[in-house]
N, C-alpha and C positions, 0 to 999 in steps of 0.2 A: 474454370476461369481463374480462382484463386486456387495455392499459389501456380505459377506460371510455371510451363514447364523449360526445363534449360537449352538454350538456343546453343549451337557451336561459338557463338559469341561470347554466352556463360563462361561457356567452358575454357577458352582462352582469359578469360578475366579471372577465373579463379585460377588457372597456372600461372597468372602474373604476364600473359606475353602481348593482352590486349586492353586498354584501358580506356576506352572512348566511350560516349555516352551515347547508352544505346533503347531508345523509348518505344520499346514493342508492343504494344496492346491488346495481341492477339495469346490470348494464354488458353491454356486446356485445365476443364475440371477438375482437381482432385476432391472427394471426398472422406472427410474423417471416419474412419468408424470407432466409435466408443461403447462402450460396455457399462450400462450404469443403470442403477437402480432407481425408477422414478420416483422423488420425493413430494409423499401427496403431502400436502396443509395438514401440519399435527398441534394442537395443543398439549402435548405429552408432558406431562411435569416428571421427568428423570434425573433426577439431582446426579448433576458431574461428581466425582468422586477427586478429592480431594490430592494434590500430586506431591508423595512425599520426594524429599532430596534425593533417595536413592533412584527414585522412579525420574526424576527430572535430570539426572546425571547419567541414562540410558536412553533418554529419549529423543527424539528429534535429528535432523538429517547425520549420518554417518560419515560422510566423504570429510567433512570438514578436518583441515591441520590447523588447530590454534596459530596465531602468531604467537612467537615467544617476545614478553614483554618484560626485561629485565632491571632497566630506567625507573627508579621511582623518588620522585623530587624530594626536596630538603622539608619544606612543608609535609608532603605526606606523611613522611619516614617519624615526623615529631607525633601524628596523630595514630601512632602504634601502640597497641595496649599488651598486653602479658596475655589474654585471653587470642586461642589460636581463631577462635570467630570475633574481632576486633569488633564492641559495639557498646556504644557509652549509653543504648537505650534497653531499659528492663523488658525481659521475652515478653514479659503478659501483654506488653502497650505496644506490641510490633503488630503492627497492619490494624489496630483500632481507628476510624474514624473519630471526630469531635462532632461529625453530623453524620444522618442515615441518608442523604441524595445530596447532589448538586449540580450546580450548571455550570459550562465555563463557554463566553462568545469568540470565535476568532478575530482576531488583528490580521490586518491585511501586509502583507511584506510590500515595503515600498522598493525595495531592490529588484522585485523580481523580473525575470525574463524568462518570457515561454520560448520552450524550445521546440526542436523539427519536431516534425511528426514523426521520422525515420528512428530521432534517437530518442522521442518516447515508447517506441516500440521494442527499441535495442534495450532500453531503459527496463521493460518487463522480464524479454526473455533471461538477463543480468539476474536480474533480481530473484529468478526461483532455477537458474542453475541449468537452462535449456539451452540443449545443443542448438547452433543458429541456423537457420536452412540456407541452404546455397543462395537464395537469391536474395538475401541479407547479408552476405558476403561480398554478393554483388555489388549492392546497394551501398555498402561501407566501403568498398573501394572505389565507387563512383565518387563517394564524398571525403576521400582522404580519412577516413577514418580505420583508428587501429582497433585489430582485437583484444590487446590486453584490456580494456573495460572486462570484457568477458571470464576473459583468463584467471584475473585477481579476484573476482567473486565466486570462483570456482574452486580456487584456493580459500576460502575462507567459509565456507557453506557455517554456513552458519544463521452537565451541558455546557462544554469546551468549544472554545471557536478552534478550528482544525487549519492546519497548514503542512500543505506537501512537499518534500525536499528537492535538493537540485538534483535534475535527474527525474523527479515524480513530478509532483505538483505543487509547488510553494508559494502559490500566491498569497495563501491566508498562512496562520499560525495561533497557536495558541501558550498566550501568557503561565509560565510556571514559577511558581516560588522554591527556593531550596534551603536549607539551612533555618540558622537561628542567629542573629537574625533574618530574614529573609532574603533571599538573592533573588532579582526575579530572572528568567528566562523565557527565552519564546521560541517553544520548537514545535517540533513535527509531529503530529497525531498517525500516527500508523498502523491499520489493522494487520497490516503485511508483516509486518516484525514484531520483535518479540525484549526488546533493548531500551533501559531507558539513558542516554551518555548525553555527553554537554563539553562544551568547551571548557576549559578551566586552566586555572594559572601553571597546573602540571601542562600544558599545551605546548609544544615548542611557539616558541615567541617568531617565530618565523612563519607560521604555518597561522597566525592572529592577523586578521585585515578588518578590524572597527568590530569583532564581536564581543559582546559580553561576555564576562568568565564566570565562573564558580570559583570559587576559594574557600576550601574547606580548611584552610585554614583560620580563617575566621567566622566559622560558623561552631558554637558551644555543642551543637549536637551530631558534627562530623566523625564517623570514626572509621580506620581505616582498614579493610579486610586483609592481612599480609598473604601475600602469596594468589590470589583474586588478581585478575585478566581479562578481558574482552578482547574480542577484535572483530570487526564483522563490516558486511560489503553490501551495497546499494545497487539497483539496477543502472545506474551511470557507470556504475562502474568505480565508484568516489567509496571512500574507506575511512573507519576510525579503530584504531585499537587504544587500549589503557590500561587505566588501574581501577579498582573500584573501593568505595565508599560506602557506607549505611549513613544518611543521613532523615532530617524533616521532610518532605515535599507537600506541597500544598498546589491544591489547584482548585478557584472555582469556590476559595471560601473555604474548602475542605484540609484538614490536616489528615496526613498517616505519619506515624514513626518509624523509625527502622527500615525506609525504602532502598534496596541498592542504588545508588549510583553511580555510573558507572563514567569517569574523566580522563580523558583523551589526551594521550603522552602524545598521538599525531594522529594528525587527519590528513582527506588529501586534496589537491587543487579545487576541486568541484566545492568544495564544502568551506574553502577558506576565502572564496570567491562571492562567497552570499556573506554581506557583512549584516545583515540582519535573521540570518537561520544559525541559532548557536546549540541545536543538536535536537534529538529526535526520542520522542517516547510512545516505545510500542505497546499498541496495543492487542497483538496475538498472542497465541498457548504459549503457555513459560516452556514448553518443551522445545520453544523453535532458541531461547535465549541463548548466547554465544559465549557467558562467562564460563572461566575455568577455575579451581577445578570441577565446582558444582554450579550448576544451572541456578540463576534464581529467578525468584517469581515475579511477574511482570507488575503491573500498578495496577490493573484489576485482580488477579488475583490474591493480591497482598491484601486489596479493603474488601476483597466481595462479601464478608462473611459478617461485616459493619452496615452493609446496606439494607433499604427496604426491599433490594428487588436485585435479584446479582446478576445486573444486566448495565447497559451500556447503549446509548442512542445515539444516532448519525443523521443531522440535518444539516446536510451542505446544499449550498447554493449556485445557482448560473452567474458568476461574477460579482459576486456580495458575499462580505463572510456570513458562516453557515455557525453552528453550536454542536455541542456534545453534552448530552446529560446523563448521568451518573445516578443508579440508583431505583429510578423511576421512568416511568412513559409517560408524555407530555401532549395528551389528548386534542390540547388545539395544533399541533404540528402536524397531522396529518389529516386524510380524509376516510373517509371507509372502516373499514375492520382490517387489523394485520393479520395478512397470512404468515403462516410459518412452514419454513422447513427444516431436516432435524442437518444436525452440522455431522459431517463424519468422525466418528472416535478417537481413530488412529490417527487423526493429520495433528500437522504443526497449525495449523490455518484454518481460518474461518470457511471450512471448503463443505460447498453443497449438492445437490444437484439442480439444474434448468431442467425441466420439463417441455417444454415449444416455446415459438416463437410466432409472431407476424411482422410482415411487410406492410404498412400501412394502416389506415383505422378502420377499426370496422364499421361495416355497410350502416348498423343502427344500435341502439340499449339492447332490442328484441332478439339481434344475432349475435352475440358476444363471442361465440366462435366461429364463427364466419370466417374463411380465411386465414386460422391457426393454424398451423402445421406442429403436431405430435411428434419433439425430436429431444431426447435427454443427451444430455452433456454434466460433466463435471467442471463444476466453477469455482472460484474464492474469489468472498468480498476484500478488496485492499483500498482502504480511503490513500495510499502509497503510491499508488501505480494510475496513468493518467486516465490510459484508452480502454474502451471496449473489447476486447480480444475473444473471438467464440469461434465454434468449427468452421470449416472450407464450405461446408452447406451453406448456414447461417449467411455467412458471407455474400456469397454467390447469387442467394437469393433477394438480401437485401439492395446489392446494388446494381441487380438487376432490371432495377423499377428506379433506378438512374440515370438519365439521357445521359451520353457521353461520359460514364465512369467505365475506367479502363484501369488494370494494375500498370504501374508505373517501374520499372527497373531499379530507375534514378534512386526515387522516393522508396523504394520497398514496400510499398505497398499503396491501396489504390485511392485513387483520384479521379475530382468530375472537376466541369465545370462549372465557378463559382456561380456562373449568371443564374445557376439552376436554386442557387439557395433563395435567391427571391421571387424565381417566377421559375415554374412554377411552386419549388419549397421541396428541402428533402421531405422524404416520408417520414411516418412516426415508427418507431419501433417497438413491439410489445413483443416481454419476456415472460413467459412460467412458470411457477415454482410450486405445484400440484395444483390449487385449485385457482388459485391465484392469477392476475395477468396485470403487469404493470407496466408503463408505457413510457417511453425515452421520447420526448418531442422532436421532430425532425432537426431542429433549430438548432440543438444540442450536438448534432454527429457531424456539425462544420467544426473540424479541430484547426484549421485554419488555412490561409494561403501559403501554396508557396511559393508561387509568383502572382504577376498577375491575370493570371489566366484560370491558373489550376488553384482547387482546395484539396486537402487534405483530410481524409474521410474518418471520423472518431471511434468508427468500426473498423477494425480490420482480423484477419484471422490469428488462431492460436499457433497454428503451425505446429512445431515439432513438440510442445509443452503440453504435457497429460490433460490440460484442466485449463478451463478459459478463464477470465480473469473479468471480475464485474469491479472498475475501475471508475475516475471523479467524475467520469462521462455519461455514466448513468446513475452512478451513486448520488449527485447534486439533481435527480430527477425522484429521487424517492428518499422516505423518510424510514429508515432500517432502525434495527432491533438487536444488536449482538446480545443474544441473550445465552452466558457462561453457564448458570445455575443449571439450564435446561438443554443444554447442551444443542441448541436451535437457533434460528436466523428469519426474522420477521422483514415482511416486504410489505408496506404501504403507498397508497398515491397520495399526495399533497397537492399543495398549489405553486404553481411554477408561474406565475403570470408577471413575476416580480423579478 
């Protein structure tokens, strides 16, 4: 049933010779097959190993061509030192905390606009570099849309309130301070990347619509890396390349020294358009980082060695900002015991494996697997990317147990009727993760209308991308655990009633 398979209609629309809107419903099964290790619930304490400059200047996707950035403003060029690692902060005091945890709450973006469901799914496959399938081709030319989104991110491979970008999810955001003295900013919490940039007065003043800047120039503890680059691409498709800086950052109460920071000589339309998102900090392996010539270390792992606990928490929320805690696990946020699973070694990405799923809840307490189906898949948590994204199975079965869900051409993927969200209610969705089983509320996989008839379903398949993507869809259903130290990934239920 997902995805559909190509009508002679397809296939004039991807030669360009047919363009009409064509809503066929009737699609044939494909099935994923994957290969993957089921990861049972470990409490394994294996301490990550520590990633020197050579090891982080070898690591991480290889397709990537740096943009050449050779622009560098009259400010910067004055905050140049004689030292070829330009840094006005003593090595001992680089990535020391002034506390061992913290919290930081998100701020809501009063700009935001949710976007389609189509270009939040365009949005994922951008984002990790996956060839499009044809009926997302389709789909994009149903809706006037071009592939360079695609294109330019392919060239570029490359307790905090959370906020996702344009293009991800940017409703909320969270408050960052930089400098000395303090700038504040408010950007994007991202487990999907690995960057932490900002707008700043190096910016083309053309590419500035109402956001705040950084000006390392007046900040006493700015200093400038010569020769130090970034450039790196979003799943929209929206881009920033620069220069980069070692400055203060503070988040949440917290100080570290000597953080890069990395300031955008240009961005692009997507990003200049949100006058309230003035840039993004990632929080995945420094291995995925995009600076040139040497990789550097992301904002956990620059403090994790400062903390009580070198880990990292995610409670977002269904429409209210959600936090991020630093340090420590904050026992009244969740319900139960966390399971874990162990995170893979070799990725750039917080990437696991699912174990099964179900359709619906189960029968009572007494049968808790009642109804599971035993199915592994490889995934990554991204607080970055919107939707649910899991194999052609997964799929298939979920909206199965959906009156009138049908994949859509149009839309690129599928849709029911909304009448169904209230009567009688999607179903609930539970995920795996060895022993574990935690449960997305139906309520949650309405990603929205798109007219008024049809909704647009917050699950849809992985498609051509190795590894499905656990996205704000289900991450705002559970309270997670990026835990670095241990090189693992904890899943709890909370309380969603709010």
């Amino acid at each position: 049933m997902f995805p559909p398979m190509l009508s002679l209609v397809a296939a004039l629309l991807l030669s360009g010779a047919f363009a009409e809107n064509s809503l066929d419903h009737n699609h044939s099964n494909t099935t994923n097959s994957l290969e993957v290790t089921s990861a049972e619930a470990t409490s394994a304490e294996a301490t990550s190993a520590e990633l020197t400059s050579a090891e982080l200047t070898s690591a991480g996707p290889t397709s990537a061509e740096p943009t050449s950035v050779n622009s560098t403003s009259s400010e910067a060029k004055s905050l140049e030192t004689n030292s070829p690692e330009a840094n006005s902060t003593d090595a001992d005091d680089v990535g020391k905390l002034n506390v061992d945890k913290f919290s930081v709450k998100q701020v809501r973006n009063e700009y935001y606009q949710k976007k389609s469901g189509l270009v939040a799914l365009l949005d994922a496959y951008a984002k990790y570099s996956a060839p499009l399938p044809d009926e997302l081709k389709i789909a994009m030319k149903f809706n006037g849309l071009s592939e360079d989104r695609k294109e330019k991110r392919q060239r570029q491979t490359g307790s905090t309130t959370a906020t996702p970008p344009q293009g991800y999810d940017y409703e909320f955001l969270c408050p960052v301070q930089i400098g000395t003295p303090a700038q504040t900013m408010t950007l994007n919490f991202d487990s999907g990347s690995s960057d932490l940039w900002v707008f700043s007065n190096d910016t083309s003043a053309a590419e500035i619509n109402g956001q705040e800047i950084y000006n390392a120039s007046n900040s006493t503890t700015a200093a400038l890396k010569p020769g130090y680059t970034f450039s790196i691409g979003y799943g929209d498709g929206n881009t920033a390349s620069g220069i980069v800086y070692t400055d203060v950052v503070s988040i949440g109460g917290a100080s570290v020294k000597g953080m890069a920071v990395e300031s955008a000589l240009e961005v692009s339309s997507g990003f200049t358009s949100d006058p309230y998102s003035w840039g993004l900090l990632g929080l995945g392996m420094s291995a995925g980082n995009t600076v040139q010539p040497v990789k550097q270390l992301t904002f956990m792992d620059t403090i994790k060695s400062s903390l009580q606990q070198q880990l990292f928490t995610a409670n977002l929320k269904h429409g209210v900002p959600g936090e991020y805690d630093f340090g420590y696990i904050d026992p009244t946020q969740y319900n139960g015991r966390i399971q874990y699973g162990s995170v893979a070694p070799s990725s750039i990405y917080w990437e696991f494996a699912a174990t099964g799923y179900r359709v619906g809840a189960a029968p009572n307490a007494s049968t808790p697997n009642a109804g599971y189906t035993t199915y592994a898949w490889r995934t990554i948590a991204d607080t970055g990317t919107t939707l649910l994204l899991v194999p052609d199975q997964v799929v298939t079965d979920y909206y199965a147990a959906v009156d009138g869900s049908a994949y859509d051409d149009y839309w690129g993927g599928v849709l029911f009727p909304c009448t169904v969200v209230d009567d009688p209610g999607l179903p609930d969705f539970t995920f795996g993760i060895g022993l574990y089983k935690g449960t997305l509320p139906g309520s949650y996989i309405n990603y929205g209308n798109v007219n008024d008839t049809y909704c647009y379903g917050g699950i849809q398949t992985q498609g051509t991308m190795d590894f499905g993507i656990f996205g704000d869809v289900i991450m705002k259903a559970q309270f997670v655990v990026f835990d670095l130290g241990n090189q693992r990934i904890g899943f709890a239920d909370k309380d969603v009633s709010t």
